[in-house]
N, C-alpha and C positions, 0 to 999 in steps of 0.2 A: 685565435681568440685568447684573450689574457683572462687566466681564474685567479680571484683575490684567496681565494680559502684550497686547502687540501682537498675539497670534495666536490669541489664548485663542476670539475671537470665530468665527476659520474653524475652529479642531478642533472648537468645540463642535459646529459645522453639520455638520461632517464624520463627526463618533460616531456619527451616525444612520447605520444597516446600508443601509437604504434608498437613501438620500441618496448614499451614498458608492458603492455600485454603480453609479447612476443618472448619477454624477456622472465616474466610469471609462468610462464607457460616450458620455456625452456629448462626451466628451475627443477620441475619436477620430469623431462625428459630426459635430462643428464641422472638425475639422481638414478630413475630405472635404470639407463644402460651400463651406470656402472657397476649398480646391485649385478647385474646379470652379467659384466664380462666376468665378475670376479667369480661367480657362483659359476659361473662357464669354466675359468681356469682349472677352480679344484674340481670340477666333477671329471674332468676329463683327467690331470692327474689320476687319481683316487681310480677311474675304470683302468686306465693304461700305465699308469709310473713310466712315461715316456717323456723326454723333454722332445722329441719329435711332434708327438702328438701333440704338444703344448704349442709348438711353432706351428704345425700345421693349423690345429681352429685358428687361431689368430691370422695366419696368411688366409684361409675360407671367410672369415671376417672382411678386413680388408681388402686383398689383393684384386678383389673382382672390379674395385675403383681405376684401377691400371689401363682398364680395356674397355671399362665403359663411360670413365670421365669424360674421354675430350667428345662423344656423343650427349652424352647427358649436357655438357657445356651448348652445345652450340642450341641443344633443342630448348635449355635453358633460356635464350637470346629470343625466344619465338611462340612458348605457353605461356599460361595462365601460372607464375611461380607457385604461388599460395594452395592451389589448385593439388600440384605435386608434390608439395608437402604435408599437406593433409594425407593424402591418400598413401604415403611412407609410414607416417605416423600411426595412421590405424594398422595397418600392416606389421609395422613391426610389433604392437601390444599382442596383436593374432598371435604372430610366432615365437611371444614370450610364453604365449597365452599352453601353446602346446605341447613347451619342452617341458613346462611344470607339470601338465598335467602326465607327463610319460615319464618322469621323473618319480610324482605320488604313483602312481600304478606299477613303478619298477620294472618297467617294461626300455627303459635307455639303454641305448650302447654308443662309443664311442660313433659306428659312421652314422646311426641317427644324428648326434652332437655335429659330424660334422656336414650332413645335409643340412640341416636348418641353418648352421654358422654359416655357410655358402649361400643359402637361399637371400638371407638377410642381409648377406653381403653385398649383393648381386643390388636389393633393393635400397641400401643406402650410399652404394657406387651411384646409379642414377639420381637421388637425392642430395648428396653434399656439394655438385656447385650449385646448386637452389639454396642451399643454406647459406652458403657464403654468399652467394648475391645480393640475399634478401635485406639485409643489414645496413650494406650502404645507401639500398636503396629509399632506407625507413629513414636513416638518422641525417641525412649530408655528411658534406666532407667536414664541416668545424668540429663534429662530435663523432667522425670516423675513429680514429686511435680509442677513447674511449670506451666505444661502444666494442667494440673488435678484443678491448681488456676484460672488458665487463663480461663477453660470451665466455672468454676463458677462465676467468676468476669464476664463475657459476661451474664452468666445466668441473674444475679442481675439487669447488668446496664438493660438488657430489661423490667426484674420487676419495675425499677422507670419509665421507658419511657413507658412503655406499655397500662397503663391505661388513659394513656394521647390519644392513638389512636385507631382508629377505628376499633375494634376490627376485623370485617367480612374480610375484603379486608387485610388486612396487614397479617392475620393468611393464608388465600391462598397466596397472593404474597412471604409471609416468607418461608415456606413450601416448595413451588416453585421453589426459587431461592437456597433454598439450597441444594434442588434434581440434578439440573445443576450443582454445585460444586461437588457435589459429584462424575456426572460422568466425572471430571476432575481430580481426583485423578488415582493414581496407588499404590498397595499397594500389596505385599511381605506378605503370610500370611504361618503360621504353623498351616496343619488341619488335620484331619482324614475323609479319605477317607469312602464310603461308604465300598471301598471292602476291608477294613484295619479293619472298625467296621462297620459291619450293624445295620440298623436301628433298631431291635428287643433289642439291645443294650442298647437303651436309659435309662431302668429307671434300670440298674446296674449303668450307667455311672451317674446318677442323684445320685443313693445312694453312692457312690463312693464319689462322691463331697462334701455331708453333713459327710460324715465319713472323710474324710480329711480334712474339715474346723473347725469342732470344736474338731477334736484332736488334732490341730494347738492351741496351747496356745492362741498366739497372737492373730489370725484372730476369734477364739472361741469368746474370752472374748470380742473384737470389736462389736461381730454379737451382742452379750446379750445386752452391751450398747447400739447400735444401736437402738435394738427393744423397750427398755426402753422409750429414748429420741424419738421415735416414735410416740409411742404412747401418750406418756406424754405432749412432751411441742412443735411439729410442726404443731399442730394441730387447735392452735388457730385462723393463720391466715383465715380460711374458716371461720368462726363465725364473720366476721368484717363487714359484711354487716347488720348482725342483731345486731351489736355493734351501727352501726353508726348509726341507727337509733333509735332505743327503750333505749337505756344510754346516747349517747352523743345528740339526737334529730337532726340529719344533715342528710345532704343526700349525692347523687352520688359524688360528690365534692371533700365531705370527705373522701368517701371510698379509692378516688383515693388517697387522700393526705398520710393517714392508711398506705396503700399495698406500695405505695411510699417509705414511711420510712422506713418500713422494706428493700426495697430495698438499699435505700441509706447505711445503714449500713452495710448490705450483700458485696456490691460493696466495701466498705472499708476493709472488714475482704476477701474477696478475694484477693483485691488486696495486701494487708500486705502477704498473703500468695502467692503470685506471686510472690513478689518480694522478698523476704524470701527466696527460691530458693532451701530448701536443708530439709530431713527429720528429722534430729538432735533434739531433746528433741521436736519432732510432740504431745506423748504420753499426756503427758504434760500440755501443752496447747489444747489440748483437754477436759480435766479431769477438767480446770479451766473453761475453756467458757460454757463448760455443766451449771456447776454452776452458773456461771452469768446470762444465762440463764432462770437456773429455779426464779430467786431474780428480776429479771425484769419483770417475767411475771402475777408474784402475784403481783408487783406494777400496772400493768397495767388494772389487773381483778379488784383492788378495785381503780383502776380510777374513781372519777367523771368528771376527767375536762380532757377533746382533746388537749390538749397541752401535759400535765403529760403524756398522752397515747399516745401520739407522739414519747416522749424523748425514755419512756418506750422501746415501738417495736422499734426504730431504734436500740438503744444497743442492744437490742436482736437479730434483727439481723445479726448485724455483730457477737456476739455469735453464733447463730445457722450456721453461714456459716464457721465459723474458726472450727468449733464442726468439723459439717457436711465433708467439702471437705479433714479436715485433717485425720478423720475418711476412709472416702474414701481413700485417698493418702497411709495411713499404710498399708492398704487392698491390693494396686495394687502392693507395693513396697514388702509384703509378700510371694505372691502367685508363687505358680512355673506357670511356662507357660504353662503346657499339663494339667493344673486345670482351668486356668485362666476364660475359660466363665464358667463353672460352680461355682465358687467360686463369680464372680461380680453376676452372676444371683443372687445367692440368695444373695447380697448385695440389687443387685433393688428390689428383693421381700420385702424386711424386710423395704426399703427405703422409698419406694413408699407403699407398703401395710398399714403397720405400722399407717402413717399418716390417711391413709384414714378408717382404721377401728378408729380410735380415734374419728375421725371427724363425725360419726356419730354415734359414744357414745354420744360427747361432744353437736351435735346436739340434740341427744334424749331427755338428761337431761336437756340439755336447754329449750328446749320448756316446760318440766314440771316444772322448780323450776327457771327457771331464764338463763340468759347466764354468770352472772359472776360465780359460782361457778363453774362450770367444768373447769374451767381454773386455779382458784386458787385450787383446791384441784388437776386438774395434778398434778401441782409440789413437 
């Protein structure tokens, strides 16, 4: 579809009744989780001064998506999505609900932090390919790219705002309110019934998935860069608490200002890709922000000075998010539909996995030889 106007591409995404609840709703669930990773980062600093410990929550966060994606994918192809989203949603607000309140009582320790980081990791591993299915299935394919910008451009803007807020209450309030959206929606789904395919099913219907993704040329050679840039270069932002203090000598301030700019450029490379509108030469400009990427992030590892490492991460991150969601956008724009959650599962495995086993390589080493090199010798 052809937009006359620069914005023509997000209102179209946005008309959809669906889409725009879904999209209200997510608004304020990004904001919580970002309040809460970031309030997650320093509290584990501040109990440990370990960039171990930094890489470890972060991998207890993520990594549980590794093992239980390409299941969550296929059982994705067969429930109620809306169903399973809700019941994440409330879930996760509970378990923001209880690290604040043992936080106020001072009653924390590190492996409490990293029980709940796991527990919740565990439940938004079976959550994230519902979240990515759910999108194409609201908006079609003319306002897929779009709409897939517009999740990430909300991702972002709550990354710059989020470390500005308190983390405990905004992560249950956020969570909360967009379990409520949720059951405001109605949504039209194609699935497999149990008595179509039983459950004993599952791990042909998982091999089935990895056998038709990377004999997909396209979707194949996406997954391999994917896992690359994974592990490589998204991994630096968990290290910025032990940046900010032990190289640039600042504190909590900074951190925020750090994760900020990365956001602030995330929010640009989103939004260029929102209002973009269309997948035309996507490939492309993926292949180049990779690049820009990895050239910003050696600039940043041999930073001395908090300004240079400002500039640095904010281009990076509008790289990493042009990379990222256009990576994404090929993927949903490739896949047949009767693949669809198992093909996004193992997106989120590689997505979310990726980072978090990086991030506590890039911790390990860091605590023995330093924290800039693992970042410049990622790239």
């Amino acid at each position: 579809m052809a937009f006359g106007g620069r914005f023509d591409a997000i209102l179209f995404a946005l008309g959809n009744r669906n889409y725009r609840i879904y999209t209200a709703g997510n608004i304020c669930s990004h904001f919580g989780m970002w309040a809460y990773r970031i309030a997650l980062q320093w509290l584990t600093w501040k109990l440990t001064g370990s960039a171990f410990w930094l890489g470890a929550i972060a991998m207890a966060d993520l990594f549980p998506t590794v093992f239980l994606a390409p299941v969550a994918g296929a059982i994705t192809e067969r429930v109620n999505r809306l169903g399973m989203m809700r019941f994440s949603m409330l879930f996760s607000a509970a378990q923001a609900a209880v690290l604040a309140y043992c936080c106020f009582a001072g009653i924390v320790t590190i492996e409490l932090v990293f029980v709940l980081a796991l527990t919740l990791g565990v439940v938004l591993a079976i959550n994230h390919p519902v979240r990515l299915v759910i999108v194409p299935n609201m908006v079609g394919r003319e306002a897929l790219a779009s709409a897939v910008a517009i999740n990430s451009l909300i991702f972002n803007v709550a990354r710059v705002a989020g470390p500005s807020i308190a983390g405990g209450i905004i992560a249950v309030a956020g969570n909360g309110i967009f379990a409520i959206a949720l059951f405001s929606i109605r949504l039209v789904q194609d699935g497999i019934s149990s008595s179509q395919a039983p459950l004993k099913q599952i791990p042909a219907e998982i091999r089935a998935g990895f056998s038709y993704t990377f004999s997909h040329t396209g979707l194949g050679t996406t997954m391999i860069i994917l896992f690359i840039v994974g592990i490589c270069g998204r991994t630096y932002i968990d290290l910025f608490s032990g940046f900010v203090e032990t190289i640039f000598g600042l504190g909590a301030d900074a951190l925020g200002i750090l994760v900020s700019s990365v956001g602030v450029g995330a929010v640009l490379g989103g939004f260029w890709l929102a209002q973009r509108g269309h997948i035309k030469g996507l490939t492309g400009i993926v292949l180049l922000n990779i690049l820009i990427l990895a050239i910003v992030l050696i600039v940043f590892a041999l930073s001395t000075n908090f300004y240079v490492a400002v500039v640095a991460v904010l281009i990076g991150g509008f790289a990493m998010t042009v990379a990222g969601t256009g990576e994404h956008t090929l993927i949903q724009a490739s896949v047949d539909e009767h693949m669809r959650g198992r093909v996004v599962s193992l997106y989120g495995a590689i997505s979310r996995g990726c980072p978090s086993l990086g991030s506590l390589m890039m911790g390990w080493i860091g605590d023995h030889v330093g924290l800039r090199w693992p970042i410049q010798e990622g790239r």
